[in-house]
Structure formats: C-alpha cells, structure tokens
C-alpha positions in Angstrom: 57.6 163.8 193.3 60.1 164.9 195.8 62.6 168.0 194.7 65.9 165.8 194.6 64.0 163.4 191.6 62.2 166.2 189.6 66.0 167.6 189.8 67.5 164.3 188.5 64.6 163.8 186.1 65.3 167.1 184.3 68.9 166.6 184.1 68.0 163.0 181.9 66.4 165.6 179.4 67.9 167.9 176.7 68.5 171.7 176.8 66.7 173.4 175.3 63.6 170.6 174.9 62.4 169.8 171.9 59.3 171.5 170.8 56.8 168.0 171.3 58.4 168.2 174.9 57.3 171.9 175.7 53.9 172.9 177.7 54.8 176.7 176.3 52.3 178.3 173.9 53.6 177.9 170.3 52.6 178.2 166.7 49.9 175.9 165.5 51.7 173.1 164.2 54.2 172.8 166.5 51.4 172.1 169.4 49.5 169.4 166.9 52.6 168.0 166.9 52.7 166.8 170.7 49.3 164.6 169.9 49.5 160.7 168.2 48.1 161.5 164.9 49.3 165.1 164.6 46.8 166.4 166.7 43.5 165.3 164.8 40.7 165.2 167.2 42.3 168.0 169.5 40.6 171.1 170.4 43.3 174.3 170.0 42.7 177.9 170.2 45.0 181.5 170.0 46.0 182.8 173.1 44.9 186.0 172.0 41.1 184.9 172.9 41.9 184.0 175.8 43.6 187.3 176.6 40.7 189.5 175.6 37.9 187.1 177.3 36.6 185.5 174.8 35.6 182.0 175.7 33.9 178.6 174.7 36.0 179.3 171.2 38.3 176.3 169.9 38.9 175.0 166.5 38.5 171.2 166.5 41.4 169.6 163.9 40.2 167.0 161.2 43.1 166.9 159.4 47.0 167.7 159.2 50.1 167.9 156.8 52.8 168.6 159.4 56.6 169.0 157.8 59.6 170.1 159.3 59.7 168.1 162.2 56.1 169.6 163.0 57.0 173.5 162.8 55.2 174.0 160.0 52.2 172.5 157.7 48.9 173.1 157.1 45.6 172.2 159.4 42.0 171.7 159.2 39.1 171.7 161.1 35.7 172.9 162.3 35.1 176.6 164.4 33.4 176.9 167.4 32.9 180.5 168.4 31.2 181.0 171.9 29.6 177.7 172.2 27.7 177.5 168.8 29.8 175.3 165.7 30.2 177.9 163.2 32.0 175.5 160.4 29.9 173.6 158.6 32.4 171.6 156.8 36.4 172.0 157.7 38.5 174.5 156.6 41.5 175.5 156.6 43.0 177.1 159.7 44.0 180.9 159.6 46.5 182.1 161.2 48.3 179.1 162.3 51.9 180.7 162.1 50.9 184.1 163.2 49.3 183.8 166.5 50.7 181.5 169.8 48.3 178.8 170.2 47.4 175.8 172.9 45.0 173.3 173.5 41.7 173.1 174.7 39.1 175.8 175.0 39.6 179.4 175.6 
C-alpha cells in the first residue's frame, strides 16, 4: 500500500485499538484472544525466552476459558522446551498474567 491509504486506513480505526487488533506483546489471554476459537491450536511463548536465547520453546493451547472480553481466563496446553514435548497430557499454563507473551516459537 501507498502512504496516503495506510494513512486513511488507520484513521477508519479506533484510538487506542482494541486488544484483538494489537500485534504488541501482551498477557496470555489477551493474545488467544486474536485467534477463531480462542486461540486453541496456537503455539504461544513468553518473551522472556526469547530475550535470554532460549529457543524451539512454545506451549501449544488445547483449551481456553477466556472472560472479560479476553483479558483474562485460564489456558491449557502441552510444553515444548528446546524441541523435545515435555507435557504429556495438558496442563494448565503458568504464568499467563505475569509474563508478556506472543505467538509462535521462541
């Protein structure tokens, strides 16, 4: 797109966007949130991991309670750590409102 239409196309949206509208890091639930299904199926990790190097770690989301317009909930799923799954079954996911998360792999 051309400057003048990414101008005009961000003046259509609201200020500040709403948090399923943001690409920013954010807590757990409020980057499920952006997916169809609450994020089920996604691959998330903490910034944090990323930060000190760690990578090939995710947690891949079985299942979600989101509430409050997605900014809070609960959310489970299965641990990979370096490559290797270290869940056997899901569980719940730690530390979902205390660290900034996004998708994918770190």
């Amino acid at each position: 797109m051309n400057q003048a239409a990414t101008r005009a196309f961000l003046k259509l949206l609201p200020s500040p966007l709403p948090p399923s509208l943001r690409t920013t890091p954010a807590n757990l639930y409020q980057i499920l949130s952006r997916y169809p299904s609450d994020g089920v199926g996604q691959k998330v990790h903490q910034i944090r991991w990323t930060e000190k190097g760690i990578e090939k770690c995710y947690w891949q989301v079985t299942k979600t309670r989101l509430k409050h317009e997605g900014t809070h909930g609960k959310a489970w799923g299965k641990l990979v750590w370096r490559g290797k799954v270290v869940s056997t079954q899901e569980e719940r996911i730690p530390g979902s409102l205390k660290y900034k998360w996004s998708s994918g792999t770190s």
